[in-house]
C-alpha positions in Angstrom: 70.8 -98.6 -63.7 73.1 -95.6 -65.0 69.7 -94.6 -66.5 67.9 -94.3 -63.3 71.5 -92.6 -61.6 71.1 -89.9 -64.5 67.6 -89.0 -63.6 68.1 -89.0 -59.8 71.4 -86.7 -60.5 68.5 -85.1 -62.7 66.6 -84.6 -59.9 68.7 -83.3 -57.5 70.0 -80.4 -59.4 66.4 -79.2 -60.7 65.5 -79.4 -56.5 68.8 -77.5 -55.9 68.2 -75.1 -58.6 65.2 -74.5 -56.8 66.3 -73.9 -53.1 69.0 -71.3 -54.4 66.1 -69.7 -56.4 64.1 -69.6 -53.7 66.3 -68.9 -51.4 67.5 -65.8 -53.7 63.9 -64.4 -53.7 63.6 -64.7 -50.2 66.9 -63.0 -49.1 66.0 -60.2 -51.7 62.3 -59.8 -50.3 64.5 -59.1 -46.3 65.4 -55.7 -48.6 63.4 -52.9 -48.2 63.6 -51.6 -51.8 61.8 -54.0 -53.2 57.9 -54.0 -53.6 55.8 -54.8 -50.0 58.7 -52.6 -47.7 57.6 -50.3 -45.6 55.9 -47.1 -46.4 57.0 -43.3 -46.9 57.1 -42.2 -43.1 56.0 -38.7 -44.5 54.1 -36.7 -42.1 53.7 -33.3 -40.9 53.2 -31.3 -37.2 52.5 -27.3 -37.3 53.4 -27.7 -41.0 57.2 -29.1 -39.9 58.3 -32.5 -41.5 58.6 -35.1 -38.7 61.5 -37.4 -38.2 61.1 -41.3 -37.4 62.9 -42.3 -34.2 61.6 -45.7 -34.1 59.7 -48.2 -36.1 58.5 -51.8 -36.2 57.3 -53.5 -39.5 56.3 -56.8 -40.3 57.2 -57.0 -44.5 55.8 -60.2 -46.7 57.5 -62.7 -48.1 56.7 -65.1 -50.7 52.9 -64.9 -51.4 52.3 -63.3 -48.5 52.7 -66.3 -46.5 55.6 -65.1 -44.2 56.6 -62.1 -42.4 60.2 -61.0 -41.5 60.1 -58.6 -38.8 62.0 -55.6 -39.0 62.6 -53.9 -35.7 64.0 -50.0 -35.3 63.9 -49.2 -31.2 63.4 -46.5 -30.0 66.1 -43.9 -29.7 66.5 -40.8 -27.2 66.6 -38.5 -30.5 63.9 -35.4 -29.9 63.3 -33.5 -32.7 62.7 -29.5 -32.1 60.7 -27.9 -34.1 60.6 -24.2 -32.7 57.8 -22.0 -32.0 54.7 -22.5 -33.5 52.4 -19.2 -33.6 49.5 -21.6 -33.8 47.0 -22.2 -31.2 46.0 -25.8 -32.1 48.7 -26.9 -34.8 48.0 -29.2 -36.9 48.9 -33.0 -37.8 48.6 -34.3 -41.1 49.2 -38.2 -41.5 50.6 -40.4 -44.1 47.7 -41.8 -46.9 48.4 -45.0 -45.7 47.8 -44.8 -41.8 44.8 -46.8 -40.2 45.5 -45.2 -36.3 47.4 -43.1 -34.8 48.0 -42.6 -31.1 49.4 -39.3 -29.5 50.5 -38.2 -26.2 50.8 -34.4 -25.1 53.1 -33.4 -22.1 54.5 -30.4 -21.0 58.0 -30.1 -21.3 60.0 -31.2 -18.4 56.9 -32.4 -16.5 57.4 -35.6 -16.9 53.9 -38.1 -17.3 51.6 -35.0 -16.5 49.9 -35.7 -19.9 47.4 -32.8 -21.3 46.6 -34.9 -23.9 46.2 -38.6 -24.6 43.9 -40.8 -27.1 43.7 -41.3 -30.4 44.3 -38.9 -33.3 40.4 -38.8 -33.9 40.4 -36.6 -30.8 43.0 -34.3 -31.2 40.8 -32.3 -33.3 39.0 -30.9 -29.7 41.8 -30.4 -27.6 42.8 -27.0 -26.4 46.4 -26.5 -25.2 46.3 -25.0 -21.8 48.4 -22.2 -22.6 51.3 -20.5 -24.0 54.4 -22.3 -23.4 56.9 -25.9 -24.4 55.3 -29.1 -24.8 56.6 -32.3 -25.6 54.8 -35.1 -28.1 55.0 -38.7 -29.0 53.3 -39.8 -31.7 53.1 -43.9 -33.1 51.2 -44.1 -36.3 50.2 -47.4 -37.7 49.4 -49.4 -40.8 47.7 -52.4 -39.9 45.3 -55.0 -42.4 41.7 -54.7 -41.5 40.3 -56.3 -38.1 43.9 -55.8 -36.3 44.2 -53.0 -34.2 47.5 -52.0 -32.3 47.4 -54.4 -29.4 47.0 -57.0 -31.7 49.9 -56.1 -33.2 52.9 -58.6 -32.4 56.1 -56.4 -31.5 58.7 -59.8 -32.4 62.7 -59.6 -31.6 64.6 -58.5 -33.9 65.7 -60.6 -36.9 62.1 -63.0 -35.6 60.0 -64.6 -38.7 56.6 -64.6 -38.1 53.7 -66.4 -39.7 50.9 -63.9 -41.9 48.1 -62.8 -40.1 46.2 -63.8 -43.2 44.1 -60.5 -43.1 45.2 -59.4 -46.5 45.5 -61.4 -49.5 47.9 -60.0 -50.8 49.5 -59.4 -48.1 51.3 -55.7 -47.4 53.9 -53.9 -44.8 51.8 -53.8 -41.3 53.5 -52.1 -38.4 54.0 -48.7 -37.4 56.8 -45.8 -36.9 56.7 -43.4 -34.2 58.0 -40.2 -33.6 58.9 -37.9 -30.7 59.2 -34.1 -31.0 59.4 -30.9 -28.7 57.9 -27.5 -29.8 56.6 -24.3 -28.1 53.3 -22.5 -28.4 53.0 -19.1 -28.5 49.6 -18.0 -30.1 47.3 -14.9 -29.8 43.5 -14.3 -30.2 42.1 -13.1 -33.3 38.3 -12.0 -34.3 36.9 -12.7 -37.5 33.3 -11.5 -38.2 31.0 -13.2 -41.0 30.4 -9.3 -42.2 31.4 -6.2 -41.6 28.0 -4.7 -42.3 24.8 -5.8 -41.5 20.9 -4.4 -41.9 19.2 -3.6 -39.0 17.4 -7.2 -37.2 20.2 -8.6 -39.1 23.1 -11.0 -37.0 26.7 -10.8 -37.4 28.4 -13.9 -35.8 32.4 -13.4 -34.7 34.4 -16.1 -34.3 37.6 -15.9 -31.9 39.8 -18.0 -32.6 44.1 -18.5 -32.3 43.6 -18.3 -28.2 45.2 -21.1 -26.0 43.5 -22.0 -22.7 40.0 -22.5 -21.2 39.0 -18.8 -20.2 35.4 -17.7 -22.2 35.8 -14.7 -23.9 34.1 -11.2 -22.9 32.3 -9.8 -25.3 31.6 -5.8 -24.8 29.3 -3.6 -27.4 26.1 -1.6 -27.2 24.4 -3.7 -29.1 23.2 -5.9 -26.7 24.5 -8.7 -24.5 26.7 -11.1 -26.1 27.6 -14.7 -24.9 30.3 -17.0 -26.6 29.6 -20.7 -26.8 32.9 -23.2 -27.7 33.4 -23.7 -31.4 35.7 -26.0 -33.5 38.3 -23.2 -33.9 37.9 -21.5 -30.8 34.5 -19.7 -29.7 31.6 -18.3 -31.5 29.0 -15.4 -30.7 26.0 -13.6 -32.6 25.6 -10.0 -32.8 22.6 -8.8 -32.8 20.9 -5.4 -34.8 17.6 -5.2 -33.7 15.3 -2.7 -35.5 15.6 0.5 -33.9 19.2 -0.4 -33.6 21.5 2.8 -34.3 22.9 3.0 -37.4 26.5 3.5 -38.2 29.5 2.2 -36.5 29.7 0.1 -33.4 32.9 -0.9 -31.6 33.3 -4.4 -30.2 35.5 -5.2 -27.7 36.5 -8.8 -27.2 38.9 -9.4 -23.8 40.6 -13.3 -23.4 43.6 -14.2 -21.7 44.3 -10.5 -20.3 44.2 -9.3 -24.2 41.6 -7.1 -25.7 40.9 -6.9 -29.1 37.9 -4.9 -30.8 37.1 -4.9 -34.2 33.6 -2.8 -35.8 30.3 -3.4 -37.4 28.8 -0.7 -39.3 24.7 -1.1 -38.8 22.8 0.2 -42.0 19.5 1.6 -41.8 16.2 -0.3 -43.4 12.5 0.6 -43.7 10.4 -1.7 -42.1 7.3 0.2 -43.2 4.1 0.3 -41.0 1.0 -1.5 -40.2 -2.4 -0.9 -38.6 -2.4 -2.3 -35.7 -5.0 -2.8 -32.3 -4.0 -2.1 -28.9 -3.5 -4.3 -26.6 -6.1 -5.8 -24.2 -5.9 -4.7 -20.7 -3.5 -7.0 -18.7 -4.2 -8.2 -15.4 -3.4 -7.3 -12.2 0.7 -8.3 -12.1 0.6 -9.5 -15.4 4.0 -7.1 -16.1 6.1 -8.0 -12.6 4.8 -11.9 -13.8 6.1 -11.3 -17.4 9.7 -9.6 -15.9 10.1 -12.6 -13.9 9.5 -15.8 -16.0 10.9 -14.1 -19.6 13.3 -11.2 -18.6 15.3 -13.9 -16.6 16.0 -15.7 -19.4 17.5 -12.8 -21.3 20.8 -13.2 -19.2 20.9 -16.6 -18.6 24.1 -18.6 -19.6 24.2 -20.2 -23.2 23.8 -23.3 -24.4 25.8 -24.9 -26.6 24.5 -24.7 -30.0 21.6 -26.7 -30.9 19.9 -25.8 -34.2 21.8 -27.0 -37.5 20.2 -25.4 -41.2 17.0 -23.6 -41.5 14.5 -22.7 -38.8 10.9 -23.6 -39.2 8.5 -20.9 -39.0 6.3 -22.2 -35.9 2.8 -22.2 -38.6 2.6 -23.9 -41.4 -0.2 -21.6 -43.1 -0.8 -18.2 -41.7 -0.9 -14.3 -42.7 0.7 -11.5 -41.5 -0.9 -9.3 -39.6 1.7 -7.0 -37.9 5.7 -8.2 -39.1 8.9 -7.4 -36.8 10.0 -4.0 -37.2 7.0 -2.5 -38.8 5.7 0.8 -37.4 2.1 0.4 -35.5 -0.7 2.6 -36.9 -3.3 3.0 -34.0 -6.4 5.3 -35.4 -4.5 6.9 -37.7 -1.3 7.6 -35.4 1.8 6.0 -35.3 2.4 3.8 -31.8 6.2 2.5 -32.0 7.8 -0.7 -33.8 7.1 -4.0 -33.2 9.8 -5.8 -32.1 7.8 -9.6 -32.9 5.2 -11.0 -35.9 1.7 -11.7 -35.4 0.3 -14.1 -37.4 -3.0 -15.0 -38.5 -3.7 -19.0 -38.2 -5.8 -21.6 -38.9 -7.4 -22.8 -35.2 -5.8 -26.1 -34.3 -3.0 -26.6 -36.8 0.3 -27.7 -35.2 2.5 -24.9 -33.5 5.9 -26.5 -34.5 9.4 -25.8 -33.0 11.3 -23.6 -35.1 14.7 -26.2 -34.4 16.9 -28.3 -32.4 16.2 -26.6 -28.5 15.1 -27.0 -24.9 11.7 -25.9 -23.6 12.5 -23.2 -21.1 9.0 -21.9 -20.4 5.6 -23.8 -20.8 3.1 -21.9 -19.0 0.4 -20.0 -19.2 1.1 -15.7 -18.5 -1.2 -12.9 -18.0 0.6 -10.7 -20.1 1.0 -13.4 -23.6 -1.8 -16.2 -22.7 -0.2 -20.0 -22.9 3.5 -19.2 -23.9 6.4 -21.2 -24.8 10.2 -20.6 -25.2 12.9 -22.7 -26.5 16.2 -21.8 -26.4 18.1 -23.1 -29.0 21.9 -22.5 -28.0 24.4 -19.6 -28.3 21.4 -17.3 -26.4 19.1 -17.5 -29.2 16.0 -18.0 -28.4 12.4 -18.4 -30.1 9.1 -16.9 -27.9 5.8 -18.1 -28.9 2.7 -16.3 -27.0 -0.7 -16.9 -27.4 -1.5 -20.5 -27.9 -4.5 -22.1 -27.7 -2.8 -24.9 -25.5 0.6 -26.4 -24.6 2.0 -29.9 -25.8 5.3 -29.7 -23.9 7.0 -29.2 -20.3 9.8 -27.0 -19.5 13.2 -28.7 -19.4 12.0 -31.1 -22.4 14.2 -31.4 -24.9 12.7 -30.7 -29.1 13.3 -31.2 -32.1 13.1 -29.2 -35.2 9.1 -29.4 -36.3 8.0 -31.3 -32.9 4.0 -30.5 -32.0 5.3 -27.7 -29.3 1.4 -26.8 -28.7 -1.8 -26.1 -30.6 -2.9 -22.4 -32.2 -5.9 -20.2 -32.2 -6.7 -17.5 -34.2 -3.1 -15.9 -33.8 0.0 -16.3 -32.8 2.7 -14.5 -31.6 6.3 -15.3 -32.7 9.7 -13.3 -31.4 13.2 -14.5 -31.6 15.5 -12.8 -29.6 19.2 -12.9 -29.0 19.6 -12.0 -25.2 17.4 -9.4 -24.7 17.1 -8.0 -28.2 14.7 -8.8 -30.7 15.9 -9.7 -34.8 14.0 -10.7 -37.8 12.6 -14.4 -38.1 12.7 -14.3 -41.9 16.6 -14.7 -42.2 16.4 -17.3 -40.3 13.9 -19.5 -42.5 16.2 -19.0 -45.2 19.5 -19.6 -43.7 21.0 -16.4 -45.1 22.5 -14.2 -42.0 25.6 -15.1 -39.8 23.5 -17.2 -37.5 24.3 -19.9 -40.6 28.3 -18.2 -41.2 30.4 -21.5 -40.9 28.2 -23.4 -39.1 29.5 -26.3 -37.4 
């Protein structure tokens, strides 16, 4: 009997021993210097260290099996951060966070958000203007297959069961921050070089700008549209051939500002080719010709469209006359071409040069069956002469699509606005049309 006593008193200790043990784990597992507490809140807004000013975070217990909810409310605490000469500052994020959400008012204006979504989006969003905004940010850590609304936001001091989404489990919850901080930016013009051959393309990017309002572009070397780009707009300068060399002043005017900058044109020998005249057009083959492909030369740009290389339109072909040469007409010289005429096989493929929209697909007295794409950013490729046409205007191409069929020759011009540059470049991807292409 004292024998069996002994082992129950046995007994009861060693299941003792083992509530204060586990009790003791458990009560030191509630700290949050132990392994499994929550993570650095570390991140960053304009380059400024953000401060937490609320938090919720689920930490594991033993095995993972339990959570105890820590809860942090929110507090009224705004944290300035001053001015930010930035146009579009940015927001770094801890390592660890799965989603973030962020909400962009203007100071004082109560819910009239600018900005709303998640983080993912931020990355396109262009502040309206100069002037104080207000943000709230809540970034979260969450196990795979939970998103925020999933996530359980318990009373303080609650103990929750594991979602069982991690094995081990680790801290899932999120902190959140609220900040104040006042934009004051100004334009700035960056071109992809400062010198470029004649029928070569500088592109300019304008960037550091708040607000909607397209830039205007000003220079004597043709017209010059801007098209939206990740850091602000983006527009190609042309040089065609008979562009002058030396210096030529661009003036760029946004938000009431005008900036210019230069672009120093260099001179380059195109050489010459014989060449035949042209047949005799029809009767209103030129008013035809102004109408249908001079309109286009103003027309508002696309959005870019073509991403690497160009095609050239033939596969297998000759030069006959190439873009800038100088025409030899029985034995005198007849001006520069501003296209290349190349010799073909008849009935090979006459292939889009890239990514566009069909503009023209018609047949003109001046070129024969002709076909224009415009590719984005006013650039746009002008094929004349085919033998027949495989597309409609208004159709949408990609980069090597059957655009028609060829006969003997074909005619190939690509042309930003109304001037004229080299095609070559542009198979090769060397040339600002390709600077920082997004």
């Amino acid at each position: 009997m004292q024998i069996v006593k002994n082992i129950l008193l046995w007994l009861a200790g060693v299941v003792l021993g083992v509530a204060v043990l586990l009790g003791a784990v458990m009560a030191a597992s509630y700290s949050f210097t132990t392994s499994g507490s929550q993570p650095d809140p570390a991140a960053q807004f304009g380059g400024a260290d953000l401060e937490v000013n609320g938090s919720c975070w689920q930490v594991p217990l033993i095995g993972g099996m339990l959570d105890k909810a820590f809860y942090s409310p929110s507090t009224l605490s705004v944290q300035k951060l001053g001015v930010l000469y930035d146009a579009h500052p940015e927001l770094t994020l801890p390592e660890w966070a799965t989603s973030a959400q962020l909400t962009i008012t203007a100071d004082g204006m109560g819910d009239a958000y600018y900005f709303q979504g998640d983080i993912s989006e931020y990355a396109s969003f262009l502040y309206p203007s100069n002037g104080e905004y207000k943000a709230q940010l809540t970034v979260w850590r969450l196990p795979e297959g939970m998103t925020p609304a999933d996530f359980t936001w318990p009373a303080d001091g609650a103990i929750l069961r594991n979602t069982g989404l991690e094995r081990p489990s680790r801290a899932s919850g999120c902190y959140q921050y609220s900040f104040r901080f006042t934009i004051q930016a100004s334009a700035e013009l960056e071109l992809s070089s400062e010198r470029i051959e004649q029928g070569g393309v500088a592109a300019l990017e304008i960037s550091g700008m708040v607000g909607s309002e397209k830039p205007q572009i000003e220079t004597d070397l043709g017209s010059v549209q801007c098209v939206r780009s990740p850091a602000g707009w983006r527009c190609y300068i042309p040089a065609a051939y008979n562009a002058s060399a030396g210096g030529h002043e661009i003036a760029v005017t946004v938000n009431g500002e005008t900036l210019t900058t230069s672009l120093v044109v260099t001179a380059k020998n195109f050489g010459e080719a014989e060449a035949q005249p042209d047949p005799p057009a029809p009767d209103g083959a030129g008013e035809e010709f102004r109408n249908v492909i001079w309109s286009l030369y103003d027309a508002e740009a696309r959005d870019k469209m073509w991403h690497g290389a160009f095609l050239c339109p033939l596969e297998n072909y000759t030069v006959l006359l190439d873009y800038g040469q100088t025409k030899v007409m029985s034995g005198a010289r007849a001006g520069q071409s501003n296209s290349t005429l190349l010799y073909a096989v008849p009935g090979d493929a006459v292939r889009a040069p890239a990514d566009g929209v069909v503009v023209v697909a018609q047949n003109l007295g001046l070129t024969g069956n002709t076909v224009v794409i415009d590719h984005g950013c006013g650039l746009r490729s002008y094929l004349y002469g085919l033998a027949d046409i495989h597309v409609k205007s208004g159709q949408t191409v990609s980069r090597g699509d059957a655009v028609g069929q060829v006969g003997e020759t074909l005619t190939m011009d690509f042309k930003l606005g109304s001037k004229s540059i080299s095609p070559w470049p542009l198979f090769q991807t060397s040339g600002g049309l390709f600077w920082l292409e997004f």
